[in-house]
Rosetta silent file (secondary structure, phi, psi, omega in degrees, C-alpha in Angstrom):
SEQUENCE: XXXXXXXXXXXXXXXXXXXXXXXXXXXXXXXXXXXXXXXXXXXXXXXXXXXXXXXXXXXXXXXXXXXXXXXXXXXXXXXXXX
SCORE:     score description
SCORE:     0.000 S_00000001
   1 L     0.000  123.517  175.605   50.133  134.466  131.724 S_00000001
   2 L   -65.650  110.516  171.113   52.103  133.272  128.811 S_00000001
   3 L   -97.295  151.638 -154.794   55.706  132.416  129.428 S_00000001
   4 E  -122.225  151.765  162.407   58.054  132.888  126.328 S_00000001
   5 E  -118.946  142.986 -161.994   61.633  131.255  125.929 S_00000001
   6 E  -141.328  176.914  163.534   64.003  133.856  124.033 S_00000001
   7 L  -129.518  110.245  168.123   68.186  133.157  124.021 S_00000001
   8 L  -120.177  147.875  179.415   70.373  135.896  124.623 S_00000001
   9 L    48.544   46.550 -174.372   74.067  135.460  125.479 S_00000001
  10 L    73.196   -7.530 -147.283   74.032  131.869  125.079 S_00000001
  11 L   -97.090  110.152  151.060   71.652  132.193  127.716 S_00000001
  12 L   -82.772  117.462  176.572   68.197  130.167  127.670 S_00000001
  13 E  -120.682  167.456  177.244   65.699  132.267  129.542 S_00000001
  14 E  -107.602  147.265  168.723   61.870  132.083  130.457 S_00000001
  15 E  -141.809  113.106 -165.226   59.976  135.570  130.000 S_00000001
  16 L  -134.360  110.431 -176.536   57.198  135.378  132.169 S_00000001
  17 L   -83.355  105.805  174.306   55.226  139.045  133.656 S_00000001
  18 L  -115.852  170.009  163.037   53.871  138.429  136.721 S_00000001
  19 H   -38.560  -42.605 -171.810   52.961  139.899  139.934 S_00000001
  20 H   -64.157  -36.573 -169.137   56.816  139.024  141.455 S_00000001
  21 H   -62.465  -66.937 -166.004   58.224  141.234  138.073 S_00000001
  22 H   -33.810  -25.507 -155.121   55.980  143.990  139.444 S_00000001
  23 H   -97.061  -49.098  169.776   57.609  143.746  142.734 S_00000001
  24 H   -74.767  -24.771  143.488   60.907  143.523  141.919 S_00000001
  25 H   -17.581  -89.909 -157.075   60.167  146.629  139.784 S_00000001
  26 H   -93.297   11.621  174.926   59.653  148.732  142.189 S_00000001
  27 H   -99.081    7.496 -172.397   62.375  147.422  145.125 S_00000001
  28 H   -91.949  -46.595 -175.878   65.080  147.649  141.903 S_00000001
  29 H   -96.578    4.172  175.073   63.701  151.165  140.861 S_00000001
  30 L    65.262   13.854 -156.625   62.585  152.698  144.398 S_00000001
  31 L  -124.953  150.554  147.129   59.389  153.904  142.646 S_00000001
  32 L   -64.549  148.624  159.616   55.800  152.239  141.898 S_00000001
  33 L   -20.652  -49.980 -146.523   54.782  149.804  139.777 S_00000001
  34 L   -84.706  -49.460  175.762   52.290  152.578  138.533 S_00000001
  35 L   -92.884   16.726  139.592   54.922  155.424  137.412 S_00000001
  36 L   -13.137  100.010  166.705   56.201  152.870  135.268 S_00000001
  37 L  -101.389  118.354  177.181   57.630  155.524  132.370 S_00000001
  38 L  -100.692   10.655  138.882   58.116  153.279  129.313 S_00000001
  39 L   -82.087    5.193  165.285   59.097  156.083  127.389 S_00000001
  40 L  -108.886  140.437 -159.013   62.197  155.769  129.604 S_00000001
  41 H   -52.899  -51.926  167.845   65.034  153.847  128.684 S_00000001
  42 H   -33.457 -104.559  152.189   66.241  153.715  132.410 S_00000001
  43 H    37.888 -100.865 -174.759   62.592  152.175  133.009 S_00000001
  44 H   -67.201  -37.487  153.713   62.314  150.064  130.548 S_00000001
  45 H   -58.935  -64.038 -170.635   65.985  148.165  131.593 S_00000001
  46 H   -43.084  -77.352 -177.418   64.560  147.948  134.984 S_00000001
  47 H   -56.078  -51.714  150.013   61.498  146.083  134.026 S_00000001
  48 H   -17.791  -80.575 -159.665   63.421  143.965  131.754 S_00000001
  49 H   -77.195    5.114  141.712   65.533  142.566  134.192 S_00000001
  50 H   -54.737  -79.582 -179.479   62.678  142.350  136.885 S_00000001
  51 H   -41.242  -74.733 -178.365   61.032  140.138  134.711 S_00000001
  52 H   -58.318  -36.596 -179.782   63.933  137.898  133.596 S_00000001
  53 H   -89.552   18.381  112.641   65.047  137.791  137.060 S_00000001
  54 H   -44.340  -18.490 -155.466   61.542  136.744  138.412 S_00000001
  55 H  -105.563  -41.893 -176.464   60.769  134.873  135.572 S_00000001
  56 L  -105.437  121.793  176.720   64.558  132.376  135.845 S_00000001
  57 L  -119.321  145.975 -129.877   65.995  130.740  138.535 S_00000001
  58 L    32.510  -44.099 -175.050   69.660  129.511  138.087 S_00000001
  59 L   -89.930  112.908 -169.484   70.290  130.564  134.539 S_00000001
  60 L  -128.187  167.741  158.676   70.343  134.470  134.643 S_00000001
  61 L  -148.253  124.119 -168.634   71.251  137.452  132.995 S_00000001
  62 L   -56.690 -173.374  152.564   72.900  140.209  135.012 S_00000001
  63 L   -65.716  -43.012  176.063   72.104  144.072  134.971 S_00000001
  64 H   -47.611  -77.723 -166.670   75.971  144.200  133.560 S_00000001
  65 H   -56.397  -33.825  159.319   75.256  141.901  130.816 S_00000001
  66 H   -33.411  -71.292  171.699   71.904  143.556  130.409 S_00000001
  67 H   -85.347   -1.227 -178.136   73.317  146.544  129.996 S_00000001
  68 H  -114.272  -50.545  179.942   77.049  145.992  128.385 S_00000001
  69 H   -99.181  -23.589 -171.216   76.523  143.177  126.288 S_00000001
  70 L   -48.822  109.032  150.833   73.069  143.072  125.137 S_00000001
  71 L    -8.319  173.792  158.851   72.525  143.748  121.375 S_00000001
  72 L   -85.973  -55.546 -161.221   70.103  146.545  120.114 S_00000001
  73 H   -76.639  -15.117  169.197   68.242  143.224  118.710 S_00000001
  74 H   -86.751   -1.804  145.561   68.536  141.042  121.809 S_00000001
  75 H   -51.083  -38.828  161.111   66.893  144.474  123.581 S_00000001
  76 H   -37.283  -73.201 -168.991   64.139  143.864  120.956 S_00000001
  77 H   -50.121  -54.757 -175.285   64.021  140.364  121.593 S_00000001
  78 H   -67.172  -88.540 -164.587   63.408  141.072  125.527 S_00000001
  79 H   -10.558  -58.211  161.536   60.828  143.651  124.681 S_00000001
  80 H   -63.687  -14.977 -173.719   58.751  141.482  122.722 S_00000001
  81 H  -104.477   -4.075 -160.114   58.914  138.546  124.751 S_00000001
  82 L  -119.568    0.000    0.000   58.029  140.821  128.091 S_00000001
């Protein structure tokens, strides 16, 4: 598995998909791994911030700033790196 370094919010993070994102997936979203809808936006946030918070330890990025501050293109940026 390939880990990526992207910068959002000042922030340096590693974006790395592993077994632990999966996990944190589904105890964030109550759901499996499996009904993973990635045509949903909802979704799609979730796994995001599974992944960066799986993938970074001390240097984070919350679900607020996820969701409040976050760019369309640093949404991009996580997409592509995940």
């Amino acid at each position: 598995m390939k880990t990526r370094e992207i910068t959002i919010l000042g922030k340096n993070l590693k974006v790395r998909f592993s077994l632990l994102s999966q996990i944190m997936f589904e105890q964030l979203s109550g759901k499996s791994f499996s009904e993973l809808d990635t045509n949903s936006s909802k979704d799609r946030m979730v796994l995001y911030l599974a992944v960066l918070s799986s993938s970074n330890e001390g240097e984070m990025l919350t679900a607020d700033e996820l969701l409040k501050q976050c760019s369309l293109e640093d949404i991009r940026q996580i997409a592509q790196a995940v």
